[in-house]
Wavefront OBJ file of the C-alpha trace (Angstrom):
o trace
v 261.749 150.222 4.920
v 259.120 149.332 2.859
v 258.471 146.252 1.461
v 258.342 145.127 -2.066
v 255.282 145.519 -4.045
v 253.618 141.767 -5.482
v 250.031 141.551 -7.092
v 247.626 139.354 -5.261
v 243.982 138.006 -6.885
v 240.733 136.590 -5.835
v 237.774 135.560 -7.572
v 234.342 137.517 -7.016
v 231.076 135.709 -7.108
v 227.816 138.007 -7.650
v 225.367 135.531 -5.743
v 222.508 137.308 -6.783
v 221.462 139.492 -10.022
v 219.532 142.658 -9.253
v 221.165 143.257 -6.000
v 224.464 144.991 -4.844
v 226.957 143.675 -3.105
v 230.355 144.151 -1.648
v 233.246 143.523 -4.263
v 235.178 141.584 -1.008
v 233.945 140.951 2.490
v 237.299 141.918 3.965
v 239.159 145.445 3.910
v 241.915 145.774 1.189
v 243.687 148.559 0.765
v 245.502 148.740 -2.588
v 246.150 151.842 -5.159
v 245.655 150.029 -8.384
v 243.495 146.922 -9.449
v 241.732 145.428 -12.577
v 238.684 144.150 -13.042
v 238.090 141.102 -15.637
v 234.744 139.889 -16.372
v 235.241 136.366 -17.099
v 234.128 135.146 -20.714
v 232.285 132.057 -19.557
v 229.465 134.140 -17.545
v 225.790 133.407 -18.460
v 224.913 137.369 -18.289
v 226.812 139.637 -20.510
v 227.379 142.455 -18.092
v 228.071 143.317 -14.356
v 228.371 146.473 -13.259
v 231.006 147.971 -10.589
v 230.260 151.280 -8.204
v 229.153 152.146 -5.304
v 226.378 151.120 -2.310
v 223.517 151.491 -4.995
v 224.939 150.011 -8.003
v 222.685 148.216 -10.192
v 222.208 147.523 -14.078
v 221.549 151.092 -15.194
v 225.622 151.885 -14.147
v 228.309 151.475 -17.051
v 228.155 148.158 -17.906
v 231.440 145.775 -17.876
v 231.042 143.025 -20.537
v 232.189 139.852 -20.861
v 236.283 139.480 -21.635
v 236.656 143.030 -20.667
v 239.364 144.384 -18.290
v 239.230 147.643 -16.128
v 242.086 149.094 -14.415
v 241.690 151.256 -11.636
v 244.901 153.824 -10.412
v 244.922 155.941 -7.546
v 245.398 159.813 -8.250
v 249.104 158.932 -7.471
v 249.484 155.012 -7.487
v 250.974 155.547 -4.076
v 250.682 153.405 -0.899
v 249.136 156.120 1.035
v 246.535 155.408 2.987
v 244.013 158.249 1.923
v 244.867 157.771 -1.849
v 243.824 154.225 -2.239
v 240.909 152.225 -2.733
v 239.016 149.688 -0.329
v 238.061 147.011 -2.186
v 235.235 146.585 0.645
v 233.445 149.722 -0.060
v 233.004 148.977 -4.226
v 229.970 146.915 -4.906
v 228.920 144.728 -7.534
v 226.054 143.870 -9.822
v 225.820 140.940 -12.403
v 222.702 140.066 -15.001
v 223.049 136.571 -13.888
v 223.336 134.949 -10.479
v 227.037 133.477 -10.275
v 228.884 135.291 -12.483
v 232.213 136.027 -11.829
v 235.018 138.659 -11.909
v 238.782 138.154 -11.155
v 240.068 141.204 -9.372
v 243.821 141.173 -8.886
v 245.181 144.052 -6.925
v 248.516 145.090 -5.764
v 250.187 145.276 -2.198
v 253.210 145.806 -0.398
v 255.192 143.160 1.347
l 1 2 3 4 5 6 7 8 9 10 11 12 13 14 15 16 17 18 19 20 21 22 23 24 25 26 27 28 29 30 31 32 33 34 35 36 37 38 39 40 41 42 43 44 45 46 47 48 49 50 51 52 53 54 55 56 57 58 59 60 61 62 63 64 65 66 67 68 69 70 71 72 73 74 75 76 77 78 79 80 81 82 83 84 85 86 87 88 89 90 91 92 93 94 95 96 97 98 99 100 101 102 103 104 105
């Protein structure tokens, strides 16, 4: 049986402007998250994508939410995102993101 679906969050920290980095250090397989660029940064942008994301990608300002859905918002495997392989960028060192995701339990 499956189990029930909750939403789960963490905060990202981009620890240094100018350079990519991984969105979360561990594997997370969800079919649906947002993306909120929190108000208080010091840059007005980061940037989400892939390995070589960097300021010249779509820009995310500050107060902004993205939601991201699966072709099918299923829990299958192949149709949802790792939060691992997404990559950050920020203007300024230590801004932040909240990325809340859902999961089955």
């Amino acid at each position: 049986m499956a189990g029930k679906p909750v939403f789960k969050s963490f905060r990202a920290t981009h620890a240094l402007a100018g350079t990519a980095q991984r969105l979360s250090e561990s594997s997370i397989l969800t079919p649906e998250f947002e993306f909120y660029v929190l108000d208080s940064n010091g840059g007005s942008s980061m940037y989400l994508g892939g390995v070589a994301v960097d300021n010249t990608w779509i820009p995310r300002n500050r107060s902004t939410i993205r939601n991201f859905v699966s072709e099918n918002g299923d829990h299958i495997q192949d149709e949802q995102f790792d939060l691992r392989e997404i990559w950050i960028d920020a203007d300024t060192s230590g801004d932040i993101a909240i990325v809340q995701y859902k999961v089955l339990e």
